[in-house]
C-alpha positions as protocol buffer text, in pm:
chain_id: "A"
residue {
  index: 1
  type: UNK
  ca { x: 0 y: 0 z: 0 }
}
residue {
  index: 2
  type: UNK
  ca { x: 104 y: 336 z: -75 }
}
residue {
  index: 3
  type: UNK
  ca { x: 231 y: 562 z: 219 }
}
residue {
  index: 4
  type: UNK
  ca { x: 17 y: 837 z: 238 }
}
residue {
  index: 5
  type: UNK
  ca { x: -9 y: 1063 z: 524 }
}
residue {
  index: 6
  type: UNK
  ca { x: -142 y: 1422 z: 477 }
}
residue {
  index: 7
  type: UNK
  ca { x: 74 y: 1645 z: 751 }
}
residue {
  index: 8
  type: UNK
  ca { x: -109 y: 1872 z: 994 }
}
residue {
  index: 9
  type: UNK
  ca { x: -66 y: 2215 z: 1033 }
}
residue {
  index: 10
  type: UNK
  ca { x: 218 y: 2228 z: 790 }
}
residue {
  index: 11
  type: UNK
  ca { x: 232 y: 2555 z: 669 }
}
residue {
  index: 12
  type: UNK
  ca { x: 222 y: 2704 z: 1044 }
}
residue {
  index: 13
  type: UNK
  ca { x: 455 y: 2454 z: 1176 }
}
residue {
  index: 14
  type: UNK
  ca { x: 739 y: 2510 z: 923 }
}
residue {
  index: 15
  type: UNK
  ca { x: 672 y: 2899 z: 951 }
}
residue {
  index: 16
  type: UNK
  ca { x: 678 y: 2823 z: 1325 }
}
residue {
  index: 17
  type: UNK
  ca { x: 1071 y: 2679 z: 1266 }
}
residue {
  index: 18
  type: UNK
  ca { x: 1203 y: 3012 z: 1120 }
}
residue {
  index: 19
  type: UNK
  ca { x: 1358 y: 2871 z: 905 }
}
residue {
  index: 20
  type: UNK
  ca { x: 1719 y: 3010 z: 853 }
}
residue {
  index: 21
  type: UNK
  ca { x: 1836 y: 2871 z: 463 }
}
residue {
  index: 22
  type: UNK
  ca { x: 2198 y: 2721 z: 602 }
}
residue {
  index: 23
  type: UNK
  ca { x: 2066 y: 2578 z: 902 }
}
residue {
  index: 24
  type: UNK
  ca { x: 2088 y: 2207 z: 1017 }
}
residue {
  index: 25
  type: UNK
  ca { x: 1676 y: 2068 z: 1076 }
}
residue {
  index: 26
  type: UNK
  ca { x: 1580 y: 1718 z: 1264 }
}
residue {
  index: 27
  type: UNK
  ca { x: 1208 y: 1608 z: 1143 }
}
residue {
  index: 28
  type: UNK
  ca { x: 1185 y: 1361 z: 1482 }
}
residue {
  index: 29
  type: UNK
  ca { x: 881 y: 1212 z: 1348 }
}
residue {
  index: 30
  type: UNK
  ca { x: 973 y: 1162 z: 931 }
}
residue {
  index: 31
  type: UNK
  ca { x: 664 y: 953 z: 814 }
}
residue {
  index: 32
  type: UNK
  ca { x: 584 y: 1032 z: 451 }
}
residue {
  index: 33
  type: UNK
  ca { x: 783 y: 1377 z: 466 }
}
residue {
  index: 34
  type: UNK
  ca { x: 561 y: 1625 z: 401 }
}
residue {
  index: 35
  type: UNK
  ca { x: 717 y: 1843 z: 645 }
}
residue {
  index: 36
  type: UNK
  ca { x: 1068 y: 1754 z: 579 }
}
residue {
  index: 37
  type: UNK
  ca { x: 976 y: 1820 z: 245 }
}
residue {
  index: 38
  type: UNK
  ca { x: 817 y: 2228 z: 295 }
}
residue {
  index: 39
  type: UNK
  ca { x: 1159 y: 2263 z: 507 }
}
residue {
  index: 40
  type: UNK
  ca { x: 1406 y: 2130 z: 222 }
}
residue {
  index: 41
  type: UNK
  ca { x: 1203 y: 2387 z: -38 }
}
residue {
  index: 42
  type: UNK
  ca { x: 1346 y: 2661 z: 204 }
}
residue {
  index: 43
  type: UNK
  ca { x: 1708 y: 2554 z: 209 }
}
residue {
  index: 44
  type: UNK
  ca { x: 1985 y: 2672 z: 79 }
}
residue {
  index: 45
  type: UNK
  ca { x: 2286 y: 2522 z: -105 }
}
residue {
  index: 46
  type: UNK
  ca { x: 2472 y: 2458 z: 280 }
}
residue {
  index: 47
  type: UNK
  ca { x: 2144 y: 2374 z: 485 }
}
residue {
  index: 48
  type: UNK
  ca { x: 2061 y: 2003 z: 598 }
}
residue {
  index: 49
  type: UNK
  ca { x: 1772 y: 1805 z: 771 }
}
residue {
  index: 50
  type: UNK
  ca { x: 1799 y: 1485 z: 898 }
}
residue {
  index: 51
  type: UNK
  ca { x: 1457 y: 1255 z: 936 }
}
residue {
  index: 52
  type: UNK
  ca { x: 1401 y: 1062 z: 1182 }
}
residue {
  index: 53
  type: UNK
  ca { x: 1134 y: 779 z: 1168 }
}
residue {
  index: 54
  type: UNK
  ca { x: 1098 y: 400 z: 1318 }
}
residue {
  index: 55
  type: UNK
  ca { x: 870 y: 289 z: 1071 }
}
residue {
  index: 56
  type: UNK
  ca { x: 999 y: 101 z: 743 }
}
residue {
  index: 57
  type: UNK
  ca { x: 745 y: 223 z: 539 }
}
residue {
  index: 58
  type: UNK
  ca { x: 778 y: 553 z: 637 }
}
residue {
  index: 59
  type: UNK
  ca { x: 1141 y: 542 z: 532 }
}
residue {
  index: 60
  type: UNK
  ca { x: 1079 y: 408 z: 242 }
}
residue {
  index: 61
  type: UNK
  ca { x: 815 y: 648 z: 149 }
}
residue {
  index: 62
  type: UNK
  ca { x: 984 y: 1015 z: 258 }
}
residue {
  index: 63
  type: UNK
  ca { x: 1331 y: 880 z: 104 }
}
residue {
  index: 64
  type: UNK
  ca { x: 1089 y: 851 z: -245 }
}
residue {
  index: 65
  type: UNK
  ca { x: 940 y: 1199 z: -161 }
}
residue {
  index: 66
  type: UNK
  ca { x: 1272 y: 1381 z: -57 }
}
residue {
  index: 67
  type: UNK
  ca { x: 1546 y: 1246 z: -325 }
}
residue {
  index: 68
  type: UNK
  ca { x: 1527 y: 1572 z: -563 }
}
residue {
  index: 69
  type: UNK
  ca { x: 1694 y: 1715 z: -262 }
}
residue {
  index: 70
  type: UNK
  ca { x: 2024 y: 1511 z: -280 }
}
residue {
  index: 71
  type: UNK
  ca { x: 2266 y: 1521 z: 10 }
}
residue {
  index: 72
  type: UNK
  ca { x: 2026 y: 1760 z: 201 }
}
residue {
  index: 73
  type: UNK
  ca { x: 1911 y: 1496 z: 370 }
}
residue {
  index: 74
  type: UNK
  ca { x: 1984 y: 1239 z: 567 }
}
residue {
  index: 75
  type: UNK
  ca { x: 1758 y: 910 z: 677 }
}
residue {
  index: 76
  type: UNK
  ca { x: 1797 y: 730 z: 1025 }
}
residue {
  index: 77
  type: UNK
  ca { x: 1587 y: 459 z: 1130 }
}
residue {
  index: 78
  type: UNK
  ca { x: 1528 y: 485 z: 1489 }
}
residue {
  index: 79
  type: UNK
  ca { x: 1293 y: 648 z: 1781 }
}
residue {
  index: 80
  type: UNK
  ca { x: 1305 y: 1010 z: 1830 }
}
residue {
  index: 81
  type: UNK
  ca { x: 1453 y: 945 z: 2203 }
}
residue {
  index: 82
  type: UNK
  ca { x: 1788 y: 833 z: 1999 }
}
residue {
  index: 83
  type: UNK
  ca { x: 1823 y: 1192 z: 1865 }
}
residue {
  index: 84
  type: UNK
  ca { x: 2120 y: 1324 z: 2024 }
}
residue {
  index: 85
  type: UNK
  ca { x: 2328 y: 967 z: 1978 }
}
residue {
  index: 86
  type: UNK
  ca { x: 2187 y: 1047 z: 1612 }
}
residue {
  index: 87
  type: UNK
  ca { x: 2283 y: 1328 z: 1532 }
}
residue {
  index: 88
  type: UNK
  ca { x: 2661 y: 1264 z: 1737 }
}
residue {
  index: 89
  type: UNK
  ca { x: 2697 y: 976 z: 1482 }
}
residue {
  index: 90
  type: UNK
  ca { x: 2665 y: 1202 z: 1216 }
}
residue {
  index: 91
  type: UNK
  ca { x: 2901 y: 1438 z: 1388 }
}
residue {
  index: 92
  type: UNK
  ca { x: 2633 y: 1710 z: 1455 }
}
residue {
  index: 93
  type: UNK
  ca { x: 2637 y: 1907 z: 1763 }
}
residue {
  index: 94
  type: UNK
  ca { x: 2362 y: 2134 z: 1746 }
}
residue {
  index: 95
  type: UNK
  ca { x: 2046 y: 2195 z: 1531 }
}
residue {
  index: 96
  type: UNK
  ca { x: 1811 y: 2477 z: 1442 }
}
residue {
  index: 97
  type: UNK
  ca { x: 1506 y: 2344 z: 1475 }
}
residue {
  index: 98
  type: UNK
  ca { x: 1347 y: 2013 z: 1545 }
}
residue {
  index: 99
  type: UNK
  ca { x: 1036 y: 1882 z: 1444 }
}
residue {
  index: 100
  type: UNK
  ca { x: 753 y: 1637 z: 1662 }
}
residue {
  index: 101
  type: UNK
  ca { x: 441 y: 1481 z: 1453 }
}
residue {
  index: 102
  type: UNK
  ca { x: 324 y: 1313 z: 1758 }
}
residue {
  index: 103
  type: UNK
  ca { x: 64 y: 984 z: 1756 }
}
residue {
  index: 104
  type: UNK
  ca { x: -8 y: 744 z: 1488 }
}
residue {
  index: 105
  type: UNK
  ca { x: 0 y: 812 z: 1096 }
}
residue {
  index: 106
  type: UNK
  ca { x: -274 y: 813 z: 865 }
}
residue {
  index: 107
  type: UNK
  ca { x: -86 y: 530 z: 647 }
}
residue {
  index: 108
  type: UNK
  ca { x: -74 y: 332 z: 945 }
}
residue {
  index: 109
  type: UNK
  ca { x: -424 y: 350 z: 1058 }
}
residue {
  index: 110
  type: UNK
  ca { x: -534 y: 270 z: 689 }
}
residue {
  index: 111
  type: UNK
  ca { x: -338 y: -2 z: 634 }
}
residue {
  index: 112
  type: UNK
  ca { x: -566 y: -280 z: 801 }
}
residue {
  index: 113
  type: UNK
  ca { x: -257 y: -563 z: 857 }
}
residue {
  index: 114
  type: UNK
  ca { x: -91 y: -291 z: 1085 }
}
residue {
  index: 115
  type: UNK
  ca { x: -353 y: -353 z: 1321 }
}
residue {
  index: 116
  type: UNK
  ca { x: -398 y: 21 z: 1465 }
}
residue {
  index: 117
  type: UNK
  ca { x: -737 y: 67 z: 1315 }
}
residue {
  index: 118
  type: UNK
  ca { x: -1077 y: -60 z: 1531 }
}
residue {
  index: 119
  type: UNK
  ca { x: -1262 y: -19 z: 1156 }
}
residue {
  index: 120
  type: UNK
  ca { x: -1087 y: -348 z: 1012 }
}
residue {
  index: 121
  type: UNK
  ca { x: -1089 y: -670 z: 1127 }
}
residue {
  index: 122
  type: UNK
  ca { x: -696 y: -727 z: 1099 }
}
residue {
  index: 123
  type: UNK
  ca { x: -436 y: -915 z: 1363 }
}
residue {
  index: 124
  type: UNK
  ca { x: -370 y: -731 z: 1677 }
}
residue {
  index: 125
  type: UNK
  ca { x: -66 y: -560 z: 1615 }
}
residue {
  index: 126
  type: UNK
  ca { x: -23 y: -179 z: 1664 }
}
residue {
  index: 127
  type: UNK
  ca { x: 369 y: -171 z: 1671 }
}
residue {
  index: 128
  type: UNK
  ca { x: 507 y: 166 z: 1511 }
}
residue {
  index: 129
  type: UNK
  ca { x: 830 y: -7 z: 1466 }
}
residue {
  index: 130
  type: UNK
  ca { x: 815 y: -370 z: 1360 }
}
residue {
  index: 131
  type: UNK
  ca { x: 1140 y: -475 z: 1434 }
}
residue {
  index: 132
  type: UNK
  ca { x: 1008 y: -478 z: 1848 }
}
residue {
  index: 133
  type: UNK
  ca { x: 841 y: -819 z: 1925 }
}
residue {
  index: 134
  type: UNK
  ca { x: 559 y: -705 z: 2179 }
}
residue {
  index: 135
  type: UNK
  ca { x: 210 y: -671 z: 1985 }
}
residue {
  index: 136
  type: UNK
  ca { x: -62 y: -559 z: 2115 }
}
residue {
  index: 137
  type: UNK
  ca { x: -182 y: -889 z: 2156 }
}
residue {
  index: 138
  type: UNK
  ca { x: 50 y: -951 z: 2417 }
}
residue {
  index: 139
  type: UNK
  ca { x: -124 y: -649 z: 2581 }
}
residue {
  index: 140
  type: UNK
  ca { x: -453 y: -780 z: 2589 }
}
residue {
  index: 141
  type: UNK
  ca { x: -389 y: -1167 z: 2611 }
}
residue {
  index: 142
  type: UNK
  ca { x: -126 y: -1132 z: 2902 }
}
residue {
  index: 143
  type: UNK
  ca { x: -169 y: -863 z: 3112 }
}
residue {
  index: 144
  type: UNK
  ca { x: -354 y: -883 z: 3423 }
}
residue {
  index: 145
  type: UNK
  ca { x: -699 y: -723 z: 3491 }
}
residue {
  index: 146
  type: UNK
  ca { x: -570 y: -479 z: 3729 }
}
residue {
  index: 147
  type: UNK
  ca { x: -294 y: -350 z: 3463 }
}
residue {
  index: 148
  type: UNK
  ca { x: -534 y: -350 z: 3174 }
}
residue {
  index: 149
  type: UNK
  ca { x: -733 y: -103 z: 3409 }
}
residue {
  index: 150
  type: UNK
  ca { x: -493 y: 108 z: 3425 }
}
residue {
  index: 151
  type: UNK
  ca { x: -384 y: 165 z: 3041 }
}
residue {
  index: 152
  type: UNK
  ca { x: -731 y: 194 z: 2985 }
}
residue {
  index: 153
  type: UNK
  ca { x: -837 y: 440 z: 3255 }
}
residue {
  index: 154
  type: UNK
  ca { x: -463 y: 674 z: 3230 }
}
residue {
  index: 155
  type: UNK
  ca { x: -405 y: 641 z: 2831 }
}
residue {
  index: 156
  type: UNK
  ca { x: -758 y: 648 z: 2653 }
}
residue {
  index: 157
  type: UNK
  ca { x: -948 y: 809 z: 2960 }
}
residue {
  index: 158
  type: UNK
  ca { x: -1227 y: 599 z: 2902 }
}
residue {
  index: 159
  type: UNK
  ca { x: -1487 y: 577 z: 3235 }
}
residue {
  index: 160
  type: UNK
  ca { x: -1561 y: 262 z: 3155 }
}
residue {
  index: 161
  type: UNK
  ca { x: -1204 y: 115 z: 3158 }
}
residue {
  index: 162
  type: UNK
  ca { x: -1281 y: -119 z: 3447 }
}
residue {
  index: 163
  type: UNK
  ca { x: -1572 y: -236 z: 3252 }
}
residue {
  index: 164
  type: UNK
  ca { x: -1381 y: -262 z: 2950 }
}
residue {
  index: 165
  type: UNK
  ca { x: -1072 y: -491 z: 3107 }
}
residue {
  index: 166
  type: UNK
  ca { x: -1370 y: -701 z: 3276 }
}
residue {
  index: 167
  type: UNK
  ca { x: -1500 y: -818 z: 2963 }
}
residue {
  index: 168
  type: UNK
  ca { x: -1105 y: -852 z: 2785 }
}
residue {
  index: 169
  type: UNK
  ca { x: -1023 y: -1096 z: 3091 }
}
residue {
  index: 170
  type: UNK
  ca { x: -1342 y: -1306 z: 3042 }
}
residue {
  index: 171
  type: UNK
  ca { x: -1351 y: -1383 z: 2690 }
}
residue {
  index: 172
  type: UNK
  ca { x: -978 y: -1431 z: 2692 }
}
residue {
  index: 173
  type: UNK
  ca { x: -1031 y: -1715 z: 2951 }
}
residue {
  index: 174
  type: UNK
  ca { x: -1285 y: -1902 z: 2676 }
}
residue {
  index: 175
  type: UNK
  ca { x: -997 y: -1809 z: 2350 }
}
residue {
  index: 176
  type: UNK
  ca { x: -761 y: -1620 z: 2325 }
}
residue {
  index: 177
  type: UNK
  ca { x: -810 y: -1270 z: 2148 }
}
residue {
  index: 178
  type: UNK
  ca { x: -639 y: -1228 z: 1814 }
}
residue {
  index: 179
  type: UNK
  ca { x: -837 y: -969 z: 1630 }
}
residue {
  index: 180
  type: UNK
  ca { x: -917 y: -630 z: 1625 }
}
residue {
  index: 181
  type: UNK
  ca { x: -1231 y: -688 z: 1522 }
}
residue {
  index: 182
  type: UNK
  ca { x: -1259 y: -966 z: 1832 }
}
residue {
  index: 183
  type: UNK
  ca { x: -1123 y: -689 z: 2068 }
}
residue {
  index: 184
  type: UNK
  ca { x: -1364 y: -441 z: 1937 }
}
residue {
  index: 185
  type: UNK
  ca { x: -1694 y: -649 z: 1991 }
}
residue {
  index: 186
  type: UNK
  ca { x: -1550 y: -677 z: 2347 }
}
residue {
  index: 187
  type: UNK
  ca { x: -1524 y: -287 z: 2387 }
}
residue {
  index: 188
  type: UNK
  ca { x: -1936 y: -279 z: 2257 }
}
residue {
  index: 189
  type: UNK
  ca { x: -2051 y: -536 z: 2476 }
}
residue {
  index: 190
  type: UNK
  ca { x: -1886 y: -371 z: 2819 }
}
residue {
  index: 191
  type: UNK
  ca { x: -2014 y: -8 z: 2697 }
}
residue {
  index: 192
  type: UNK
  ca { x: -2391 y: 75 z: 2762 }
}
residue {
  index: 193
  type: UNK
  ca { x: -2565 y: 147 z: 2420 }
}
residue {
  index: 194
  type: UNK
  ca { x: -2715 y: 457 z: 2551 }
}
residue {
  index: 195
  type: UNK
  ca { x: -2315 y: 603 z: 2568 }
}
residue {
  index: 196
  type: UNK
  ca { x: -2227 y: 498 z: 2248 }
}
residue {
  index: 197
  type: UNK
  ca { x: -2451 y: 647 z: 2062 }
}
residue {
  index: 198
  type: UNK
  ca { x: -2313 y: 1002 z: 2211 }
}
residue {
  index: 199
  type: UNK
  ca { x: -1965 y: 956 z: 2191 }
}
residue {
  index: 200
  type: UNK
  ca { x: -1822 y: 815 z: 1834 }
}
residue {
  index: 201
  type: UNK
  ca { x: -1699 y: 474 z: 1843 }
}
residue {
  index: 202
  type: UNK
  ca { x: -1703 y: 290 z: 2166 }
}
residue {
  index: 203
  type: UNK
  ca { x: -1342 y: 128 z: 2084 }
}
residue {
  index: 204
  type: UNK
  ca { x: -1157 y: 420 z: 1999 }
}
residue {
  index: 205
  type: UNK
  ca { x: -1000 y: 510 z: 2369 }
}
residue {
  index: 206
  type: UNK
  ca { x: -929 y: 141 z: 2438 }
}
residue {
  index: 207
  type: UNK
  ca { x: -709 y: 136 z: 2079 }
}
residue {
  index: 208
  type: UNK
  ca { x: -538 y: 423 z: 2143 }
}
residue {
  index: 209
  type: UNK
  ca { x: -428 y: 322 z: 2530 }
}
residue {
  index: 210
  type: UNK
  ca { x: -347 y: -30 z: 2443 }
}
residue {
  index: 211
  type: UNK
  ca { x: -83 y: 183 z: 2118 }
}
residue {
  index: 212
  type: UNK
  ca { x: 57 y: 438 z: 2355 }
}
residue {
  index: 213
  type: UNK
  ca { x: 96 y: 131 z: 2614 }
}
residue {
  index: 214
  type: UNK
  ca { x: 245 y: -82 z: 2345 }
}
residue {
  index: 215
  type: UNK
  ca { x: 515 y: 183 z: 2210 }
}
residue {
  index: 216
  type: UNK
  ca { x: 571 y: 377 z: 2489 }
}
residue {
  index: 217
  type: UNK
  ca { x: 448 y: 650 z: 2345 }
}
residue {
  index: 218
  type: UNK
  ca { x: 443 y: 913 z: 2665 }
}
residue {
  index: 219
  type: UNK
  ca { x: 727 y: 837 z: 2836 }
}
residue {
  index: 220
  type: UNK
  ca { x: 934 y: 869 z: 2537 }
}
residue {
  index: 221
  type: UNK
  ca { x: 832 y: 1178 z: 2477 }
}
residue {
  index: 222
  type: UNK
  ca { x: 880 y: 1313 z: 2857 }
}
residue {
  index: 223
  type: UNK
  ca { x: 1203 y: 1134 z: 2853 }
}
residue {
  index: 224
  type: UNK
  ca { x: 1276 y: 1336 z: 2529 }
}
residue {
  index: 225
  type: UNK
  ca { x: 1219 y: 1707 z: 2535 }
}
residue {
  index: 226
  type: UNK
  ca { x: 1434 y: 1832 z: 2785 }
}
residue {
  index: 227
  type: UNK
  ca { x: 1738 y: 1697 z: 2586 }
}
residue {
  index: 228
  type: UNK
  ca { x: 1567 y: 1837 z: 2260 }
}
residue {
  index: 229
  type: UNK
  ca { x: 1573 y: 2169 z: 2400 }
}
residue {
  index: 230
  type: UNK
  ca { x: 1897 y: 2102 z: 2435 }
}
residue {
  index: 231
  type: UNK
  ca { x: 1983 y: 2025 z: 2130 }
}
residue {
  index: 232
  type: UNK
  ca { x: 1876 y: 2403 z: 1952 }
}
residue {
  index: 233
  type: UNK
  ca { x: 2152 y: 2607 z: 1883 }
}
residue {
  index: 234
  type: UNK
  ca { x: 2008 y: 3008 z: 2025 }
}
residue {
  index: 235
  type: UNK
  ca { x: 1717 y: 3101 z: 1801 }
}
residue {
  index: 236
  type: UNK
  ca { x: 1686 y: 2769 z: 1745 }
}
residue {
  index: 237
  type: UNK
  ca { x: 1255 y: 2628 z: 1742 }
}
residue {
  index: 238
  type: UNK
  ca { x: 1107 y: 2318 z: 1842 }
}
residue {
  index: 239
  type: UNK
  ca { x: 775 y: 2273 z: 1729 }
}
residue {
  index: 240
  type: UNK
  ca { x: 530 y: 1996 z: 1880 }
}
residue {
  index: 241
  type: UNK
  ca { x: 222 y: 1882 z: 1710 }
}
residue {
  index: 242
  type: UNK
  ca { x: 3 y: 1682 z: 1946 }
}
residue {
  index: 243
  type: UNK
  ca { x: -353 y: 1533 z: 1890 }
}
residue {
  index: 244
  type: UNK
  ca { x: -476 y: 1477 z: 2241 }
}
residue {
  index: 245
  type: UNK
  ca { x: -488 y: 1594 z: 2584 }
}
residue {
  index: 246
  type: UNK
  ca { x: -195 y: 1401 z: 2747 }
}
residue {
  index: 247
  type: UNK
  ca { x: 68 y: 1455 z: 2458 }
}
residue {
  index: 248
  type: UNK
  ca { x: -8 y: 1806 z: 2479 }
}
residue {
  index: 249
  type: UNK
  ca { x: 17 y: 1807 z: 2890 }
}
residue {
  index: 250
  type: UNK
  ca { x: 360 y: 1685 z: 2878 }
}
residue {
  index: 251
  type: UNK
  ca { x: 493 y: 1922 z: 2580 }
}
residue {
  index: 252
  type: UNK
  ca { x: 285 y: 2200 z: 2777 }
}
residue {
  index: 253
  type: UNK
  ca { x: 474 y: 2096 z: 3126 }
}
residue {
  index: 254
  type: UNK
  ca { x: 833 y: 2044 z: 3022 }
}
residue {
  index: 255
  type: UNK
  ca { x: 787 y: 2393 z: 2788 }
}
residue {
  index: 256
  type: UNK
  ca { x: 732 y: 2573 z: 3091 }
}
residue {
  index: 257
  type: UNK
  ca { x: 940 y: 2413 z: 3315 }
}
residue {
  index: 258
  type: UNK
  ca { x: 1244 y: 2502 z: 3054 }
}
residue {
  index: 259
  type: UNK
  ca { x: 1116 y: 2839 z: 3014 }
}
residue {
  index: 260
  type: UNK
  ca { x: 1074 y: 2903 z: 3401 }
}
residue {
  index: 261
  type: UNK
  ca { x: 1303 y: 2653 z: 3582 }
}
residue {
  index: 262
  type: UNK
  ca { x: 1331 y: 2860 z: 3901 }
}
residue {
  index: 263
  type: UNK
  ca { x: 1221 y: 2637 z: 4206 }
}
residue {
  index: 264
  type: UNK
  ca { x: 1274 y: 2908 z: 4542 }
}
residue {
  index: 265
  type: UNK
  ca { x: 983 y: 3013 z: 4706 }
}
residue {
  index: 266
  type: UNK
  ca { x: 739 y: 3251 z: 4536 }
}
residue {
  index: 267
  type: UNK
  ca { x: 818 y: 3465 z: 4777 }
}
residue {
  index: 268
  type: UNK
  ca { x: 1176 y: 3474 z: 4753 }
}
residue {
  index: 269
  type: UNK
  ca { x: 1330 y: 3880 z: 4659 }
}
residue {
  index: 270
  type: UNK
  ca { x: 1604 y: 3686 z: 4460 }
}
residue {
  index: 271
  type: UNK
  ca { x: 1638 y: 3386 z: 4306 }
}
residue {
  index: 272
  type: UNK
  ca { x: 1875 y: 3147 z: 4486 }
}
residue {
  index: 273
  type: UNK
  ca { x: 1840 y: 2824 z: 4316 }
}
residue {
  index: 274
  type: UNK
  ca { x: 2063 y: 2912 z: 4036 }
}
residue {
  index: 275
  type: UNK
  ca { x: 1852 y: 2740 z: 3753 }
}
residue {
  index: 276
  type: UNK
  ca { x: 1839 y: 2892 z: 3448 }
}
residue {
  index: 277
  type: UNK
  ca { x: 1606 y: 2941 z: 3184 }
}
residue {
  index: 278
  type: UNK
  ca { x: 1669 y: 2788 z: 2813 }
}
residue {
  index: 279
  type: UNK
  ca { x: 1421 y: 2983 z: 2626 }
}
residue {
  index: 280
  type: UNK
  ca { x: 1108 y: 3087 z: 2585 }
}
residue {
  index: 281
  type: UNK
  ca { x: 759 y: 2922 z: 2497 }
}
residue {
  index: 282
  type: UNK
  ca { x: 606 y: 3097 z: 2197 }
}
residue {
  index: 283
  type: UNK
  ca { x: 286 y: 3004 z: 2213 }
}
residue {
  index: 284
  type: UNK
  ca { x: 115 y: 3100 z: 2507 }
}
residue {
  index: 285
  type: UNK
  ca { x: -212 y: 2924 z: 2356 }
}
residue {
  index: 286
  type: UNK
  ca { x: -156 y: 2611 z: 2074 }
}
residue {
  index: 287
  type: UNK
  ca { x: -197 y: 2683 z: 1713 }
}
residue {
  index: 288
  type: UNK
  ca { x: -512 y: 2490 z: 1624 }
}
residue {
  index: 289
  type: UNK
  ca { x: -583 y: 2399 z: 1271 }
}
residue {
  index: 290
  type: UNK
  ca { x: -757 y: 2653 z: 1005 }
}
residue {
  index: 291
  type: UNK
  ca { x: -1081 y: 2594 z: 981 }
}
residue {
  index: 292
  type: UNK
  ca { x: -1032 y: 2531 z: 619 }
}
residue {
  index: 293
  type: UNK
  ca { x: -810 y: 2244 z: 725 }
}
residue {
  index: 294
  type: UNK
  ca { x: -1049 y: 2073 z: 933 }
}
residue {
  index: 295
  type: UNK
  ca { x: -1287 y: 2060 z: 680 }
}
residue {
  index: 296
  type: UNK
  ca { x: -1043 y: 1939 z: 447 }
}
residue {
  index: 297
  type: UNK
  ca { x: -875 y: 1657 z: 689 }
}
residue {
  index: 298
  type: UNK
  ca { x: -1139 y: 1524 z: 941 }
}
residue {
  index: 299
  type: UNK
  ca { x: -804 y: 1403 z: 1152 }
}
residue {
  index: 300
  type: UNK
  ca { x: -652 y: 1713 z: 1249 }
}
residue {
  index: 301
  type: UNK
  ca { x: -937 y: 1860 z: 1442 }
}
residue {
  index: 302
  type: UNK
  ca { x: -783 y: 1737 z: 1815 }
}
residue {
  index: 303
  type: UNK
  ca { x: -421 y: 1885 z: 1681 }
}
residue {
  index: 304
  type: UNK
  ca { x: -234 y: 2141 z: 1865 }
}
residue {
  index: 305
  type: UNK
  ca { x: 87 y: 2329 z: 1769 }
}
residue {
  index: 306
  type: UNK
  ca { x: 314 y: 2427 z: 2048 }
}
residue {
  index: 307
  type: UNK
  ca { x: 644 y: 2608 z: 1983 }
}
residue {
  index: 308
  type: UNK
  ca { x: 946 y: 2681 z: 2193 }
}
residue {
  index: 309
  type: UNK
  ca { x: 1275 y: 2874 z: 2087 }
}
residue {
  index: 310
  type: UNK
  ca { x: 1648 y: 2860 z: 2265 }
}
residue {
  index: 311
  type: UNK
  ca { x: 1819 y: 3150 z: 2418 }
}
C-alpha cells in the first residue's frame, strides 16, 4: 500500500521553525515527509535536515518523496529518544530546529494488517516499529486485569475502563483474542448502548491506550524534550504537534518548566536556586488547525501546535 499521510498544520509549523536557509533541521517524526519536504524547499545550497522515523514504510516512502533534494538529507531509522546519539553519529552538535508529529499516521491506521485501526478486522498488532516483538496482543492476552485497568483508565481516559478490562479478561479465559475486530466487539458489549450512541466509536480510547501502552508513546516523549531543547543552537525552534490531551500536557509541562526553571519560594526577593532558563515558549495558547483544514482533513481537528525557541 502506498504511504500516504497528509501532515497537519504544515504551513504554520514550518513557519513556526524560522527557518534560517543554512541551518541544520531534525524532522523527529519523518513519516511520509511532508514536512521535511516544505523545510528542504526553504534551504539553501549549505542547509541540511535529517529525518528521523521508526517505521519502514515511512522510510521508504519520505526517502521517495525527498530524493530531488540530494545530500540535504539524511535518513535514520530509529525512535526520536535516539536523537542526540543520532545526530553525534553524524558528527552534529547542534540543530536549528526540530520537528515532533506526535501519535499514529494516517498510512498506518489505513493499512488494516498494521492492526492500529478498530474499523478493520486485521491481527492485533499496533507496533510503530516492527522490528520490536511485543504486539498488542501480548497487551490484551497477558496482562492482568488490574494493569489493563490502568492503560485503559490513564491512556484512553475511558470511564468505563474497568468495565472494559472485565470483559477482555473473560472472553480471553474461553480463546484467546487475536483480532481487532474480536477486541472491538469486546469494547461494545462492556459499553452501555445509551453512551455509544453520544460519543463516536465505543473502541476508539481502548485502541489508542493499548498503542501508547504498546510503544511507549508518553514516556518517550517526557524522557525526550528536555534533551531536545537542548539540542537548539540560540534562536533555534522546536515545534510539537500533538492530537490529544496528554501529549499536549507533557509538551505544555516540560515547555514551561524550561522556560521558568526557578524552584525558590514565590516569595523569595532573589532567586537562589541558580537554575536557568533555556528559552522561551512561543505560544502562550496552541496553534489549532484553520478551519479550512479541518474541513479538508477530518483528523486534524484534536491537533495542537506548540512552539518553543532557545536563548
Amino acid at each position: 500500500m502506498e504511504f500516504k499521510h497528509r501532515s497537519v498544520l504544515l504551513e504554520e509549523t514550518v513557519n513556526g521553525l524560522n527557518i534560517k536557509p543554512d541551518g541544520i533541521y531534525v524532522d523527529g517524526t519523518l513519516g511520509g515527509g511532508g514536512h521535511a519536504y516544505e523545510i528542504c524547499r526553504r534551504l539553501g545550497n549549505k542547509g541540511s535536515i535529517v529525518g528521523i522515523d521508526q517505521d519502514e514504510a515511512a522510510i521508504e516512502a519520505a526517502g521517495i518523496r525527498l530524493k530531488d533534494f540530494g545530500e540535504k538529507v539524511t535518513i535514520v531509522r530509529s525512535n526520536y529518544c535516539e536523537m542526540k546519539s543520532v545526530l553525534q553519529g553524524l558528527g552534529i552538535d547542534k540543530v536549528d530546529g526540530i520537528v515532533l508529529d506526535l501519535g499514529v499516521s494516517s498510512y498506518q491506521l489505513d493499512t488494516a494488517e498494521r492492526g492500529f485501526s478498530y474499523r478493520e478486522d486485521a491481527p492485533l498488532d499496533m507496533r510503530m516499529d516492527r522490528r520490536q516483538t511485543m504486539t498488542a496482543r501480548d497487551i490484551v492476552n497477558d496482562y492482568s486485569e488490574k494493569d489493563l485497568y490502568r492503560v485503559i483508565r490513564d491512556y484512553g481516559e475511558d470511564k468505563f475502563a474497568k468495565n472494559i478490562a472485565k470483559h477482555i479478561v473473560i472472553e480471553r479465559e474461553k480463546r484467546s483474542i487475536e483480532t481487532t475486530g474480536q477486541l472491538t466487539e469486546i469494547i461494545r458489549g462492556a459499553i452501555p448502548m445509551k453512551f455509544q450512541k453520544k460519543s463516536g466509536h465505543p473502541a476508539k480510547r481502548t485502541f489508542q491506550a493499548i498503542r501508547i501502552e504498546l510503544n511507549r508513546e508518553l514516556d518517550v516523549l517526557k524522557n525526550s524534550l528536555d534533551e531536545m531543547i537542548d539540542l537548539l543552537n540560540p534562536g533555534g525552534r522546536l515545534c510539537i504537534i500533538t492530537f490529544h490531551s496528554l501529549e499536549d500536557r507533557i509538551v505544555k509541562s516540560a515547555f514551561k518548566k524550561n522556560e521558568d526553571p526557578c524552584t525558590c519560594p514565590k516569595d523569595f526577593p532573589v532567586c537562589v536556586c541558580g537554575k536557568v532558563s533555556k528559552g522561551s515558549i512561543l505560544t502562550r495558547k496552541p496553534i489549532l488547525p484553520s478551519k479550512e483544514e479541518l474541513e479538508e482533513n477530518s483528523r486534524s481537528k484534536s491537533a495542537k501546535l506548540r512552539i518553543f525557541e532557545r536563548k
